[in-house]
Wavefront OBJ file of the C-alpha trace (Angstrom):
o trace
v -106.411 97.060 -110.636
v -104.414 94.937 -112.861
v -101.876 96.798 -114.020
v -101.489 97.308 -110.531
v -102.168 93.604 -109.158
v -99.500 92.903 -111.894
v -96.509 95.308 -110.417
v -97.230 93.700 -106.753
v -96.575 90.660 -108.555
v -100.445 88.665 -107.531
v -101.731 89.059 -111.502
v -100.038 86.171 -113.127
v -100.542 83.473 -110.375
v -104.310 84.698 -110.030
v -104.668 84.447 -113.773
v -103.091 81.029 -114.226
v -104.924 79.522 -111.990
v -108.451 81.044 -111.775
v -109.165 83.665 -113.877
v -107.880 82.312 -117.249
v -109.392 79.122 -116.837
v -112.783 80.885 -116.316
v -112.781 83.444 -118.735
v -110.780 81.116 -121.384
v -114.396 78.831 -121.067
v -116.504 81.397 -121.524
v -114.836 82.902 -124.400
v -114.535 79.751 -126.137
v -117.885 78.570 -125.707
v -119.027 81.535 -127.299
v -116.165 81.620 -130.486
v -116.850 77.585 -131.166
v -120.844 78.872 -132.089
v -119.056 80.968 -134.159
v -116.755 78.938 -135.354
v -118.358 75.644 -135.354
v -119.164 75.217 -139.355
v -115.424 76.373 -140.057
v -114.090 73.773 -137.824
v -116.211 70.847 -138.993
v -114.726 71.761 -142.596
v -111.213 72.228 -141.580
v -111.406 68.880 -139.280
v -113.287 66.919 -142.052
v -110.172 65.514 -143.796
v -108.800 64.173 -140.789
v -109.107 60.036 -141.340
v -107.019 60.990 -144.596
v -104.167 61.058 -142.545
v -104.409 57.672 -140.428
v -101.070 55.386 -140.573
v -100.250 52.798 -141.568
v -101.804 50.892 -138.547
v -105.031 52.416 -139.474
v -105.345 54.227 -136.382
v -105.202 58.320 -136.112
v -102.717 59.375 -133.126
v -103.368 63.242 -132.787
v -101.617 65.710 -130.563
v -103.384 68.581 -129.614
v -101.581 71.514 -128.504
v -102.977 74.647 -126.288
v -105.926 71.726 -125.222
v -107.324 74.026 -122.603
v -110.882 72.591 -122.014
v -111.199 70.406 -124.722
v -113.824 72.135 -127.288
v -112.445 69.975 -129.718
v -113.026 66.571 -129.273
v -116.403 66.993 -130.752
v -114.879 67.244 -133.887
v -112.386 64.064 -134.094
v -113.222 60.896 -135.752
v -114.637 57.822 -133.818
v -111.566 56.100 -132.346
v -109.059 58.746 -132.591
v -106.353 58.405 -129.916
v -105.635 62.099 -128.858
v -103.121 63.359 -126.557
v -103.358 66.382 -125.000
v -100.358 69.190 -123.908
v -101.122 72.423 -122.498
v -98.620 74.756 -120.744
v -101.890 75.501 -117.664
v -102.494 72.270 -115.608
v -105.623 74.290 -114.288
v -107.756 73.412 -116.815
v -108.983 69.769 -114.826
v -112.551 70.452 -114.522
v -113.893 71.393 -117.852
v -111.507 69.119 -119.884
v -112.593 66.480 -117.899
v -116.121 67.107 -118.724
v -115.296 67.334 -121.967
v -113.746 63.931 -121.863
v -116.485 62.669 -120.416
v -119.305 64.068 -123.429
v -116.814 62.969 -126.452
v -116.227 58.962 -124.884
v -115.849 58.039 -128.788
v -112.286 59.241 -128.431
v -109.141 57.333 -126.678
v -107.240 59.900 -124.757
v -103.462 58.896 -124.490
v -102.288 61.427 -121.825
v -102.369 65.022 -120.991
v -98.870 66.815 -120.926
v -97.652 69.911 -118.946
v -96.073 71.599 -121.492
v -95.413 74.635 -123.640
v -95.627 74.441 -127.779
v -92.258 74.853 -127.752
v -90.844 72.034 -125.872
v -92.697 68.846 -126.421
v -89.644 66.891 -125.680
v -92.044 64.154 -124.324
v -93.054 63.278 -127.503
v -91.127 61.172 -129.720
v -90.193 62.440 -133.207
v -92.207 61.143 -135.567
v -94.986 59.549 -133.136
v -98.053 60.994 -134.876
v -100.671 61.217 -137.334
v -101.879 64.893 -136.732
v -101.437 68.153 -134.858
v -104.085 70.246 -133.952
v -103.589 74.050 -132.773
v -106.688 76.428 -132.408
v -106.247 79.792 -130.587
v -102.798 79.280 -128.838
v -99.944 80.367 -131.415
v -101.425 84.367 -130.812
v -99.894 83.494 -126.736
v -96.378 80.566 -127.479
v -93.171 82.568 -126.721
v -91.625 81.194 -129.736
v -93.938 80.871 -132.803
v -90.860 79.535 -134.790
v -90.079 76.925 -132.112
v -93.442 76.070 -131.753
v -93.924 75.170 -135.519
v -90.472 73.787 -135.359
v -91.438 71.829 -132.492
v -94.852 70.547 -135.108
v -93.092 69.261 -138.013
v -90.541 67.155 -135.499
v -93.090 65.435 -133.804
v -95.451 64.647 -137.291
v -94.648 61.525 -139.200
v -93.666 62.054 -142.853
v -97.239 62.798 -144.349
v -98.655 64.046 -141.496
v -100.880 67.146 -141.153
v -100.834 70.203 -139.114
v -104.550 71.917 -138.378
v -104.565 75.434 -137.059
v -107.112 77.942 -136.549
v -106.126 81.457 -135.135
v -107.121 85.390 -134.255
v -104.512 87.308 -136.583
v -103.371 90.924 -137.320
v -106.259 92.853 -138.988
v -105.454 94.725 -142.080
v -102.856 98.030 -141.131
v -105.165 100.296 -142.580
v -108.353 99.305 -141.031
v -110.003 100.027 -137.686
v -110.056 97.212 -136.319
v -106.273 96.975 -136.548
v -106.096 100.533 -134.430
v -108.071 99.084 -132.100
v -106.030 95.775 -131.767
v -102.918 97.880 -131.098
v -104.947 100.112 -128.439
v -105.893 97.180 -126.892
v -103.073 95.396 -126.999
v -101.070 96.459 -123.829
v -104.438 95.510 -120.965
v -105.462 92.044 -123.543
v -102.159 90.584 -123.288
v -102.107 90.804 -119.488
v -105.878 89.819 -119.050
v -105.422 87.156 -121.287
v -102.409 85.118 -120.617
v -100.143 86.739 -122.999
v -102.157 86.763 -126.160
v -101.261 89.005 -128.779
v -103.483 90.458 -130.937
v -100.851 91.591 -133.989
v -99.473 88.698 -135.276
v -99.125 87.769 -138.886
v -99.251 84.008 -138.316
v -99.872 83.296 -141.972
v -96.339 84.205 -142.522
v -94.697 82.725 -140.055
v -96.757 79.255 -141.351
v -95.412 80.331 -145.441
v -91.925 79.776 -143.785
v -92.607 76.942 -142.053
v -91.100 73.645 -144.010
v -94.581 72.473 -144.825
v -94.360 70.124 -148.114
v -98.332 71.614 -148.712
v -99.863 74.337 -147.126
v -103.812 75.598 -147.157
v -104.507 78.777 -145.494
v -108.136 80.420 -145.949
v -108.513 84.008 -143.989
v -111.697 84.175 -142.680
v -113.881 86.330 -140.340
v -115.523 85.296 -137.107
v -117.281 88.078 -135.664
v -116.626 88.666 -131.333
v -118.584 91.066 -130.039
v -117.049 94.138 -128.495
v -113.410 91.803 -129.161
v -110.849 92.854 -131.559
v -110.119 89.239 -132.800
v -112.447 89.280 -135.919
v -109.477 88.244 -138.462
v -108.520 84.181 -138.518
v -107.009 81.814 -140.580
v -108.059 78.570 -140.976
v -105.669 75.581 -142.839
v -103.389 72.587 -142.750
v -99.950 72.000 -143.643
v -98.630 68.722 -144.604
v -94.719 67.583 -143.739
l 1 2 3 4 5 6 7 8 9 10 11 12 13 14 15 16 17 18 19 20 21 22 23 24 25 26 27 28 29 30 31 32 33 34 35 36 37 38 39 40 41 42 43 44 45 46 47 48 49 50 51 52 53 54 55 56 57 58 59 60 61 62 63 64 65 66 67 68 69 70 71 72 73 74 75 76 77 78 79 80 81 82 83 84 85 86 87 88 89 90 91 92 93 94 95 96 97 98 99 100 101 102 103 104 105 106 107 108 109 110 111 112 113 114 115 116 117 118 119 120 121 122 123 124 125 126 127 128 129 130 131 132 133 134 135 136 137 138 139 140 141 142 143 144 145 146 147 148 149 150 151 152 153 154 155 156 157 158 159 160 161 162 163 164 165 166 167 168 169 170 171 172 173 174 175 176 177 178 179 180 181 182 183 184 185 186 187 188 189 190 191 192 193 194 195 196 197 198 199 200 201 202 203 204 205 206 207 208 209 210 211 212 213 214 215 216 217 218 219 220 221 222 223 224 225 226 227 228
């Protein structure tokens, strides 16, 4: 029914809209459990990289429904971007359960084009589960290191390629053709780590880890920060 949906040309507005935005909940709801001691590690560096000012001014791209502002530091001033406006309902009651936060604005727009923000204008970026979908992962990290102040810090963690000579990499590339269209565009094959060792990062820690999915080919990660 999708594949066919798809052809007729009803998938992609049906997905933007409703089903992403439901399923994208669901799914992360479930992977922050999983992923909930990683993240508190990764994120626990983050008043390192205040400014001068003292303040932290974070950009979060991919925002979707906000999993994590849990994780920011008390007074944080975040802005959020996402390339779905549909995502209202649950970031806004995410807003609402993390008020030790100062939200900015939220931006329409994809990693790749952040023309709204200034060069230079802040403290940190923070990516989790969005470079596996950007049409551009160059551009996007490209797009990263622009908007970061000198000394700033880049936080991702991402689903990546499996191993080529394991199962779960089969399965990731038998999957691949029916995930990308249920989910947005994701991509299940992607070697981000390499794309990141390429990147102009003046420091760069990347960790793989595992976070187990049920019945979901997206048990590989990596987990790290790059400095410009």
């Amino acid at each position: 029914p999708i594949y066919l949906l798809n052809l007729l040309g009803l998938w992609e507005p049906f997905c933007r809209k409703v089903f992403f935005p439901y399923i994208l909940e669901k799914i992360c709801t479930a992977h922050d459990k999983k992923s909930k001691k990683h993240k508190q590690e990764l994120f626990r560096n983050l008043p390192d990289f205040r400014g001068p000012s003292g303040q932290l001014r974070l950009l979060e791209i991919g925002t979707g429904s906000g999993t994590n502002f849990q994780f920011y530091p008390e007074g944080c001033r975040v802005t959020c971007t996402d390339i779905n406006p549909h995502f209202q309902k649950s970031l806004s009651k995410s807003m609402k359960k993390n008020q030790h936060l100062h939200y900015e604005q939220f931006l329409v727009a994809a990693a790749e084009d952040l023309h709204q923000v200034p060069s230079g204008s802040v403290d940190a970026v923070v990516c989790t589960l969005v470079l596996c979908s950007v049409q551009s992962i160059s551009g996007a990290l490209r797009e990263v290191l622009r908007v970061l102040r000198p000394g700033g810090a880049f936080y991702f963690l991402e689903h990546v390629a499996a191993e080529r000579s394991s199962w779960t990499y089969f399965w990731q590339q038998v999957c691949f053709p029916t995930w990308k269209l249920v989910f947005a565009g994701c991509c299940l094959t992607r070697e981000l780590w390499k794309n990141l060792e390429e990147a102009k990062f003046s420091e760069l820690k990347i960790q793989h880890i595992s976070i187990a999915m049920p019945c979901m080919p997206i048990d590989p990660h990596i987990v790290g920060y790059g400095v410009k």
